[in-house]
C-alpha positions in Angstrom: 106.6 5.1 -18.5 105.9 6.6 -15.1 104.5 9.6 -15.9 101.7 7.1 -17.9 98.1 7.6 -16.3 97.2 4.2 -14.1 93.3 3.3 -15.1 91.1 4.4 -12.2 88.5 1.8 -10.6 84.9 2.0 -11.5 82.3 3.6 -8.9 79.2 1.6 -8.3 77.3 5.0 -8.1 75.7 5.8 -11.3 77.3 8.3 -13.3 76.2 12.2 -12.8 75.0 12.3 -16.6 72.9 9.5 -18.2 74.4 8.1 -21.3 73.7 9.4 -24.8 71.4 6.6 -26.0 69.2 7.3 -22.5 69.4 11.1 -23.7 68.5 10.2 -27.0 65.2 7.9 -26.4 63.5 10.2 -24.3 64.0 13.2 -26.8 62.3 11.2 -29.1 59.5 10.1 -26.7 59.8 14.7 -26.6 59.7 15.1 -30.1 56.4 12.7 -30.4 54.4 14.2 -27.5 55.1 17.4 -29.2 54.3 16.2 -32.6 51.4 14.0 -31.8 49.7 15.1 -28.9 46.8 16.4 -30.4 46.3 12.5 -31.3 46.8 11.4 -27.9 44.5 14.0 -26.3 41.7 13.1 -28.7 42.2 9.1 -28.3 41.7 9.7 -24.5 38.8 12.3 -24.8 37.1 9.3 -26.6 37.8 6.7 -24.3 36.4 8.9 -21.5 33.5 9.6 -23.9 33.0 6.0 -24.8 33.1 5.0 -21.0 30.6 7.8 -19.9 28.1 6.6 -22.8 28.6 3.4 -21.9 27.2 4.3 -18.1 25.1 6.7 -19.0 23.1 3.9 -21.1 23.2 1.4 -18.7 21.8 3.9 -16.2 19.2 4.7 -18.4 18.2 1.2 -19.3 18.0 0.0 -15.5 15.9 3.7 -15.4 13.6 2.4 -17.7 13.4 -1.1 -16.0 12.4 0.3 -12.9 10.0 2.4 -14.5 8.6 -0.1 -16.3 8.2 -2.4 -13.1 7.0 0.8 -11.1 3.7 0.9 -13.9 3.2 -3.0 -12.9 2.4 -2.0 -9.3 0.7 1.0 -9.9 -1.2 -0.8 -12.1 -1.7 -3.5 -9.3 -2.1 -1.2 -6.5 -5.1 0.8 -9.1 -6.9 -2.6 -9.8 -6.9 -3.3 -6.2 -8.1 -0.3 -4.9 -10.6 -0.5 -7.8 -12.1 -3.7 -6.3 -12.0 -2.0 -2.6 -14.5 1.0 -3.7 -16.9 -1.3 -4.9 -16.6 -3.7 -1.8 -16.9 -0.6 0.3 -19.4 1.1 -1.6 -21.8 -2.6 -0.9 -20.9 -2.9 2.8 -21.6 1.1 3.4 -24.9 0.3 1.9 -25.7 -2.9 4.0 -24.4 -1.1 6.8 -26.4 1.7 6.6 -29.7 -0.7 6.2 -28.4 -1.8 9.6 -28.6 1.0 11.2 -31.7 2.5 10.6 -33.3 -0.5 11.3 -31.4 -0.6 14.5 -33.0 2.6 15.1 -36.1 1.6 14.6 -35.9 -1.1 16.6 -34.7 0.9 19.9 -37.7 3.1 19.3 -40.6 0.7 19.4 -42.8 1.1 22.4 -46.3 -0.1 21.8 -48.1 -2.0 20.4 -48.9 0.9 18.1 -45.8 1.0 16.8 -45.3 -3.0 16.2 -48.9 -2.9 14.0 -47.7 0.0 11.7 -44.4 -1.6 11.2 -45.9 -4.8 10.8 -44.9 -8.1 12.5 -43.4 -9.8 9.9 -41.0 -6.6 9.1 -39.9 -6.4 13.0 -39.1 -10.0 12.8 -37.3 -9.6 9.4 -35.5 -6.3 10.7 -34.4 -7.9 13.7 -32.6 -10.6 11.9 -31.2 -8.7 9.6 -29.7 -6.5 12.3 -27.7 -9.6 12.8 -26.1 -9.4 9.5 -22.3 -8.6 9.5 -21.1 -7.3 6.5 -17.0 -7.3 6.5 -14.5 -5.5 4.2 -11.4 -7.3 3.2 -8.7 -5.0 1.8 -7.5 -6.3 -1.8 -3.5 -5.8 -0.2 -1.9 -8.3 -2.7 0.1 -5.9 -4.6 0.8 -3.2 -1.4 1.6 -7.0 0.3 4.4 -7.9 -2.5 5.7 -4.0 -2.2 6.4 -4.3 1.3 7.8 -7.9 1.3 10.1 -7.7 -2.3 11.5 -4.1 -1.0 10.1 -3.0 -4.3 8.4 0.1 -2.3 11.8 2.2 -3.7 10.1 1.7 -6.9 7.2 3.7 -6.4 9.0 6.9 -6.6 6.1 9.7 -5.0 6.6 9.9 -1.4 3.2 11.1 -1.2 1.7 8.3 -2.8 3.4 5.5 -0.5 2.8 7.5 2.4 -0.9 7.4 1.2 -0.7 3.9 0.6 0.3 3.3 4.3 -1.8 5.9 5.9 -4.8 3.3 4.2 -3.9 0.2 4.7 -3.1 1.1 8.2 -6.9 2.4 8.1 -7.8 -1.0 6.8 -6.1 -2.8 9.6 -8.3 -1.2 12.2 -11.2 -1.4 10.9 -10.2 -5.0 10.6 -9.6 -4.9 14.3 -12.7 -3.5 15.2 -15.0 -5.9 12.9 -13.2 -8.7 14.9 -15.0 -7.1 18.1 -17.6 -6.6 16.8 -17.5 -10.4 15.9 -17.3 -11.3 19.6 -19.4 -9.4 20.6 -22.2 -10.7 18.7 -21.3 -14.1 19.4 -21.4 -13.7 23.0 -23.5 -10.6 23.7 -26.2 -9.9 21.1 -27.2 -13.7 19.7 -28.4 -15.0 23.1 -30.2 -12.6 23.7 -31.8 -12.6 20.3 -31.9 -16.6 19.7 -34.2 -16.7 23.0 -36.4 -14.4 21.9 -37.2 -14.2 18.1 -37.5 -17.0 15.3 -34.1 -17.5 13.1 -36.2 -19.2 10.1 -39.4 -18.3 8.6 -41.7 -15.5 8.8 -45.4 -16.1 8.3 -45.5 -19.4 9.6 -44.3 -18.0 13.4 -46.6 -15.3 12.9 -48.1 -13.9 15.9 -46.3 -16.6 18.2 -43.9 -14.4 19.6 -45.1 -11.7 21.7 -43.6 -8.5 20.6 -44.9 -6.2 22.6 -43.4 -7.6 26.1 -39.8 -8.1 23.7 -39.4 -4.5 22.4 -39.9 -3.0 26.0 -37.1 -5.3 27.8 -33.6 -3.5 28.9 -31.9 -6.4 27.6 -33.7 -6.0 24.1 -32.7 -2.1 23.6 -29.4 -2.5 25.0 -28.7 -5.0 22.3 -30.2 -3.1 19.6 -28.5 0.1 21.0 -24.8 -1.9 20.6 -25.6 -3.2 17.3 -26.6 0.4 15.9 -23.7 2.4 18.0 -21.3 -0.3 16.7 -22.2 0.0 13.2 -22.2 3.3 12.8 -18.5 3.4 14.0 -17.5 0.8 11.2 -19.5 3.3 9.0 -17.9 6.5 9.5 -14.3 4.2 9.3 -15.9 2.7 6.2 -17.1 6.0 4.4 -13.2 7.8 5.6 -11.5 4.7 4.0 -13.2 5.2 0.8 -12.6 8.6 0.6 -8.9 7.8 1.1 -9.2 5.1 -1.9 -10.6 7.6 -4.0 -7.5 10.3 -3.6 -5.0 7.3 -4.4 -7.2 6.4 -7.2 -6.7 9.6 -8.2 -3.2 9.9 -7.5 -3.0 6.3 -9.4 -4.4 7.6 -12.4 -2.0 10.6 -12.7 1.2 8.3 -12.5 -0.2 5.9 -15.1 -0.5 9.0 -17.1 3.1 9.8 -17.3 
């Protein structure tokens, strides 16, 4: 028949309207958000939960392992600083001895004064002038802080800074005892090995003549070094300790907590 429609050809462009079963499965993806989503909302509320626990205990376990690692050192550090006190509490007091009898020393004149002394005790006095006590730092722990780049660990700025400020102490008064090493190796000891007896007392009695010694330039220039020298050391020595004793302090409160 000619009036009968002639099929049309297909267009590759998709269709305006999507088809019925399309239509269909997403209203019933609709219908379930609507139905359920209470359920959904809850299932992810927990996952969030469960992942925010989950963090929130391992950051509070790594917390606690760096606490526990920050009582180690402070621990260390107190031990150390313990042993340092009574160190520098031994070589104040030898120090001191020093000199006062370095004082004494420059101040003999006559005869006089070598008789109420008493030979023996001039002789004694000026060896022990020669004495060097040293103070070496305990620095094993502050040493392993510095060197593991565990010093994040100690978690008072105040106290590191502290830490630093006295062991930066320590390492001049280091510095300066090493001087002072040279110094009596090439200044003070030939002087003195010419003049006095190293060994023995009683039996080199009266066979050094004292009285021409204690008057010579060279003699009170020596003594004058020694004394002048060792009271430096001393007032480093007695502002290190006080600077021990506030860590120790400071120590004591974080081992507290």
């Amino acid at each position: 028949m000619e009036n009968q429609q002639q099929p049309q050809p297909q267009s590759d462009q998709e269709p305006a309207n999507k088809p019925p079963a399309q239509k269909k499965g997403l209203g019933r993806v609709y219908e379930l958000v609507q139905e359920r989503w209470p359920e959904y909302v809850l299932e992810i509320v927990v996952i969030i939960f469960s992942i925010t626990i989950s963090f929130a205990l391992d950051e509070w376990k790594e917390k606690e392992r760096k606490q526990e690692v920050e009582q180690i050192y402070l621990k260390g550090l107190s031990d150390d600083l313990k042993r340092d006190r009574v160190l520098l509490r031994e070589v104040m007091a030898e120090t001191q001895q020093i000199v006062q009898k370095a004082r004494t020393l420059v101040k003999l004149s006559s005869q006089s004064d070598i008789d109420k002394l008493g030979y023996n005790q001039v002789i004694r006095d000026v060896k022990f002038v020669f004495k060097r006590p040293r103070f070496i730092a305990e620095d094993a722990t502050f040493a392993d802080l510095k060197s593991t780049g565990n010093m994040q660990l100690i978690t008072s700025y105040l106290l590191k800074s502290s830490l630093f400020d006295y062991y930066k102490g320590y390492e001049s008064i280091d510095q300066v005892e090493t001087a002072e090493l040279q110094t009596t190796n090439f200044v003070i000891a030939p002087v003195l090995l010419k003049r006095f007896p190293v060994i023995g007392d009683n039996a080199l009695e009266k066979k050094v003549d004292l009285r021409s010694i204690i008057n010579e330039i060279e003699f009170k220039n020596t003594m004058y070094v020694r004394q002048t020298t060792r009271e430096e050391l001393l007032r480093d020595y007695q502002r290190l300790y006080k600077q021990a004793d506030t860590i120790q302090a400071m120590l004591a409160h974080q081992l507290k907590k």
